[in-house]
C-alpha positions in Angstrom: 8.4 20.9 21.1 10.9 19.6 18.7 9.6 17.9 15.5 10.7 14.3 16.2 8.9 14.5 20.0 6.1 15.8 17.4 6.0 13.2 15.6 5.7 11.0 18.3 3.1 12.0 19.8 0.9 12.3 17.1 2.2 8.9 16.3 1.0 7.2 19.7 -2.5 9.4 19.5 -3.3 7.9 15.7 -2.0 4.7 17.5 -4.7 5.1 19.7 -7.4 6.2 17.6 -6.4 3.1 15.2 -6.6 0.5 17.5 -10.2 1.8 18.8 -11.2 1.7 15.2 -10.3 -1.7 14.8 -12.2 -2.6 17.6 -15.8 -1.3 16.1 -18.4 -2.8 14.3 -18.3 -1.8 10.5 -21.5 0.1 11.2 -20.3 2.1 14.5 -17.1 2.9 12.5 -18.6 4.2 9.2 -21.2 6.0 10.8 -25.2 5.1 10.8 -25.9 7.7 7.7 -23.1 6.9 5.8 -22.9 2.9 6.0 -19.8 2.1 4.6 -16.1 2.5 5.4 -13.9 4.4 3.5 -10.2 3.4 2.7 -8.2 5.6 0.8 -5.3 3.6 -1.1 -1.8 5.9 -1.5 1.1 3.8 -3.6 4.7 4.7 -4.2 4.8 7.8 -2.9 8.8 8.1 -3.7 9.2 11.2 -1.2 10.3 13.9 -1.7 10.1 12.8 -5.9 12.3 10.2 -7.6 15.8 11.8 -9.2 16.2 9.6 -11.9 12.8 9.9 -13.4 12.9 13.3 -12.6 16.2 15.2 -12.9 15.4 18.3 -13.2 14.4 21.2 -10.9 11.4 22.1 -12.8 10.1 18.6 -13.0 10.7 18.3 -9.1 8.7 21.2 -8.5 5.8 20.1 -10.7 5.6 16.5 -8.9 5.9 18.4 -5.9 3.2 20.5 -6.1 1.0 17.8 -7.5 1.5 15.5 -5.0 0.7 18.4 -2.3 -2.4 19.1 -4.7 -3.6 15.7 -4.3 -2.7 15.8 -0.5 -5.2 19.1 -0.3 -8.0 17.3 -2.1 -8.2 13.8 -0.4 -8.0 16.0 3.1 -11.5 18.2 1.8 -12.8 14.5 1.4 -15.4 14.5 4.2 -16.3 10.2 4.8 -12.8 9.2 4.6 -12.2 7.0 7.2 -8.6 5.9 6.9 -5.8 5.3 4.7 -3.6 2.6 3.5 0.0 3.3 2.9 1.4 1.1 0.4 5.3 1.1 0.5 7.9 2.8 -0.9 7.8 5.6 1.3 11.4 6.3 0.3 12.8 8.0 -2.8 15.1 5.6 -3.3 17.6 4.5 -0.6 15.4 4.7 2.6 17.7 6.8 4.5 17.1 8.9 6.8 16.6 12.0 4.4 13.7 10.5 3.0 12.2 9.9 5.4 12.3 13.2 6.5 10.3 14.3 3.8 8.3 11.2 4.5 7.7 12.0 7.6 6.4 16.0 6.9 4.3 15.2 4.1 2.1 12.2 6.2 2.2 13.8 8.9 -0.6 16.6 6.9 -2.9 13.6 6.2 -6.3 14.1 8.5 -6.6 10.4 8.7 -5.2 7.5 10.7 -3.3 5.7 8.4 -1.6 2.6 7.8 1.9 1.4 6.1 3.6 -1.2 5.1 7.3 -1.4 3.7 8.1 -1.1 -0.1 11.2 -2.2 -1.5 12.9 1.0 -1.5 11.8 1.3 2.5 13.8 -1.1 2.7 16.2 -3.6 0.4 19.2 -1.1 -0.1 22.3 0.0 1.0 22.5 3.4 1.6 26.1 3.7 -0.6 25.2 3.0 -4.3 27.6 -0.1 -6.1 28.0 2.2 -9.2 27.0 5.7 -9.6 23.3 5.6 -10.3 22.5 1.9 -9.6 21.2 1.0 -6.7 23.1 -2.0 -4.2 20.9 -4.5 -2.3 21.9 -4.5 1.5 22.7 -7.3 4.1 20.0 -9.5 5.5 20.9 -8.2 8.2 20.4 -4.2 7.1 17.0 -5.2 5.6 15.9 -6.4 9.2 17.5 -3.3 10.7 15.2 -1.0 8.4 12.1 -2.8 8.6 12.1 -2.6 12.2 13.1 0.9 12.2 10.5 1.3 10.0 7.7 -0.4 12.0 9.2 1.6 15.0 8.7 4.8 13.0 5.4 4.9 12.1 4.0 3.0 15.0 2.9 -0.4 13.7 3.0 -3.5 15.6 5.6 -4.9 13.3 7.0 -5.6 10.4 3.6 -7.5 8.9 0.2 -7.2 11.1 -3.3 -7.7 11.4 -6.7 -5.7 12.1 -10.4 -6.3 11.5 -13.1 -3.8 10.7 -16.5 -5.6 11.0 -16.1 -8.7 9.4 -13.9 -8.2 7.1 -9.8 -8.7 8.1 -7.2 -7.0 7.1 -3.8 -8.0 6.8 -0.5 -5.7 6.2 2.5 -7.8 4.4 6.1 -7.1 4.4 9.0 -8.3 2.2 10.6 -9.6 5.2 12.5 -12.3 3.9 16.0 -12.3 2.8 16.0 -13.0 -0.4 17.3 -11.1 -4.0 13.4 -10.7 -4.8 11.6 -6.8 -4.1 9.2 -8.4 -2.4 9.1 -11.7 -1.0 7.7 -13.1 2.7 9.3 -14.8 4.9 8.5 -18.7 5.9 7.5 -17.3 9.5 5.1 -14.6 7.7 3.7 -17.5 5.0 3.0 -19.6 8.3 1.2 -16.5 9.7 -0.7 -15.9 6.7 -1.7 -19.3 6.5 -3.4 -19.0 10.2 -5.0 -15.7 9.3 -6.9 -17.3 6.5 -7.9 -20.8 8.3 -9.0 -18.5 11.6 -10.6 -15.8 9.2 -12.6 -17.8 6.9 -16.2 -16.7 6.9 -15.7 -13.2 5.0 -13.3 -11.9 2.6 -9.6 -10.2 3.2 -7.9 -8.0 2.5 -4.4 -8.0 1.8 -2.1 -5.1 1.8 0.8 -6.1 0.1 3.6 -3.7 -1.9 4.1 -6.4 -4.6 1.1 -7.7 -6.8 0.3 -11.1 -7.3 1.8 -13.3 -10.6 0.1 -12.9 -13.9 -2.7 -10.3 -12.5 -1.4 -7.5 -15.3 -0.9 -8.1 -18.9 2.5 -8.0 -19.9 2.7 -4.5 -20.7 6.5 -3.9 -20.5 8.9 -6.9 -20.1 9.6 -6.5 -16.2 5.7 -7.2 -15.7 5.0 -10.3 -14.4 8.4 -11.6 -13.3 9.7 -13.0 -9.8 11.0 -8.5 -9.1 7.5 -7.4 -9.8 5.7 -9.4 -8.4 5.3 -11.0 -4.7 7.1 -14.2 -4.0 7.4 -16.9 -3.2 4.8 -17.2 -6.5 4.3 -20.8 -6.2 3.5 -21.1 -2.2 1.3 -17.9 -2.3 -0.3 -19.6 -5.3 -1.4 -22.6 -2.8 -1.9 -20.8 -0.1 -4.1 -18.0 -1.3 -6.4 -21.3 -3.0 -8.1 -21.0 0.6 -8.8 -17.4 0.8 -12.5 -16.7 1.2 -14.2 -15.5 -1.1 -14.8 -11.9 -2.5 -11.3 -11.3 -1.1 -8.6 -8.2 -2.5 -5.2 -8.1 -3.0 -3.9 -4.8 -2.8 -0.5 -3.5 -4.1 1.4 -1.0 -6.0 5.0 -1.5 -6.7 4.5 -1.8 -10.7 3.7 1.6 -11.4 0.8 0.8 -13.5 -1.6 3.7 -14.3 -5.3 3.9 -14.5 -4.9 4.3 -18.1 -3.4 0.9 -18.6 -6.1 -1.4 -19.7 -5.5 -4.4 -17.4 -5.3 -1.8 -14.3 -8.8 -2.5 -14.1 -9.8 -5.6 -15.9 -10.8 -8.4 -13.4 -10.4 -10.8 -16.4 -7.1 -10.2 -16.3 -6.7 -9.2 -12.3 -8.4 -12.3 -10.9 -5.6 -14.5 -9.3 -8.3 -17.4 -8.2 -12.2 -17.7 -7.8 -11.7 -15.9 -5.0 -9.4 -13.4 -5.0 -8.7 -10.2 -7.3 -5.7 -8.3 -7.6 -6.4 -4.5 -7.1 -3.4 -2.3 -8.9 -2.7 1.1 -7.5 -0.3 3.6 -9.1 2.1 5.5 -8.0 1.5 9.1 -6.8 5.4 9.9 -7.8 3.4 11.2 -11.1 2.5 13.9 -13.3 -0.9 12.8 -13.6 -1.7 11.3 -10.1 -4.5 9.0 -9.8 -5.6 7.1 -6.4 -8.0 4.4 -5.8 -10.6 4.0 -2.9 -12.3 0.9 -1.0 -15.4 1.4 0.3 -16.6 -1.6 2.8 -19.6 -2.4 3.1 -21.4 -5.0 5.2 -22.5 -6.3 1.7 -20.0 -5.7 -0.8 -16.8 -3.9 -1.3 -16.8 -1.1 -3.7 -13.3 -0.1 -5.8 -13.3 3.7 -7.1 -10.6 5.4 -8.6 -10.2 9.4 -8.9 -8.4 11.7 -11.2 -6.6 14.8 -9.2 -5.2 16.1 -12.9 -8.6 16.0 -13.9 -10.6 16.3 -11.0 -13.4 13.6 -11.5 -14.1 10.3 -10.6 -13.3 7.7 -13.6 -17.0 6.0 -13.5 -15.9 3.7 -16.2 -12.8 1.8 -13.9 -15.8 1.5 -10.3 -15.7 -2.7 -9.9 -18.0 -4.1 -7.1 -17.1 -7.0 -5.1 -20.0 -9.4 -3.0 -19.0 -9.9 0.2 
């Protein structure tokens, strides 16, 4: 069997076992010992490794073996139940070569999983403007790659929905054509909006590549501006105001590591009384670090581990009412 016809059919059969998942009660799909759900959270994976931040061949090889390190230990993790892919797939470009590598290193995860688009999935041209700078594509490009990309990895579109037990999940996408990263369309916005009115008895979850406005200090001067952060600020500001509460925003896209003192501070990651941001770094690392959700039909538990070191960082574990 040739790879891609592989990949396809492993594709359709996690397709499968996804959507019968989503169909469970919380306590049929976490199991009656175990009583929870397990999410594992992977951010900016940047496959095969980023060139610019990495230029040479020894550095590749290190972030390659560490992100294959990392891929070993969350497989040996017995009561995960599934993963979340949070964008930027892609090196750089998302071309076809990356995704290649994309593609191979998923594809040794030993959980269903679930993606949505980053902005390097999807925003550029494939020729560079300048040597080393990257040039934003067409509208019409960007469309072209996000389907391709929902196509690829099996998902019902661009931007989706699930449930598991009570709570709902939602998948965003920077779908609309705009100079931001990330930024929804008005056709998404209007979907959101219906999510939360229909879905308003338990908290969400949203799965977005972008984090919300003013949930990270100001670390670096990109932080917090209309390229880091998911737009359009001031309608996601409103509508998000109706979100139930104990609900998570979840998204990468800033890079932020567990060491950084507002990756973890919900006095600084609460957007509104309801809702906290939950930042997730990048695996394109040297010291890779990846957080966890754990659902329960109580609460929602936030862990974060340290493959360099080995350990679970106690001190970062935030617990959420639900």
């Amino acid at each position: 069997m040739k790879r891609r016809e592989f990949l396809q059919d492993a594709g359709l059969a996690a397709g499968l076992l996804m959507l019968q998942n989503a169909l469970q009660p919380l306590e049929a799909l976490a199991g009656s010992k175990k009583g929870y759900c397990h999410i594992l959270l992977l951010s900016d994976l940047h496959l095969p490794w980023r060139d610019k931040k990495f230029p040479t061949h020894d550095e590749q090889q290190r972030i390659w073996a560490a992100k294959k390190q990392m891929l070993a230990a969350i497989n040996s993790w017995n009561d995960v139940d599934e993963a979340a892919v949070l964008g930027d797939l892609a090196s750089r470009y998302g071309w076809e070569e990356e995704f290649a590598w994309a593609d191979s290193y998923l594809e040794g995860l030993r959980m269903p999983w679930y993606a949505i688009a980053g902005n390097h999935d999807c925003a550029y041209a494939n020729k560079e403007n300048e040597p080393g700078k990257l040039k934003r594509g067409t509208c019409a490009e960007k469309q072209a790659k996000l389907l391709a990309f929902a196509r690829r990895y099996h998902l019902p579109g661009a931007y989706y929905a699930r449930s598991i037990g009570k709570y709902r999940l939602l998948y965003l996408a920077p779908d609309a054509c705009s100079n931001w990263n990330v930024e929804l369309s008005p056709k998404q916005l209007a979907w959101l909006e219906r999510e939360i009115s229909a879905h308003s008895q338990a908290p969400i979850l949203f799965f977005c590549h972008a984090p919300l406005m003013g949930t990270l200090r100001s670390y670096r001067k990109t932080i917090n501006t209309p390229d880091t952060t998911a737009q359009p600020a001031d309608k996601l500001s409103v509508i998000l105001a109706k979100c139930p509460k104990g609900s998570l925003w979840i998204s990468g896209h800033t890079h932020t590591p567990a060491s950084n003192d507002s990756f973890a501070d919900d006095r600084v990651n609460r957007f509104n009384e309801n809702l906290v941001n939950i930042h997730n770094p990048t695996i394109d690392s040297r010291h890779i670090c990846t957080n966890s959700l754990y659902l329960y039909p109580d609460k929602i538990v936030v862990r974060t581990y340290d493959h360099a070191k080995g350990t679970w960082l106690d001190k970062l574990e935030r617990v959420y009412r639900a």
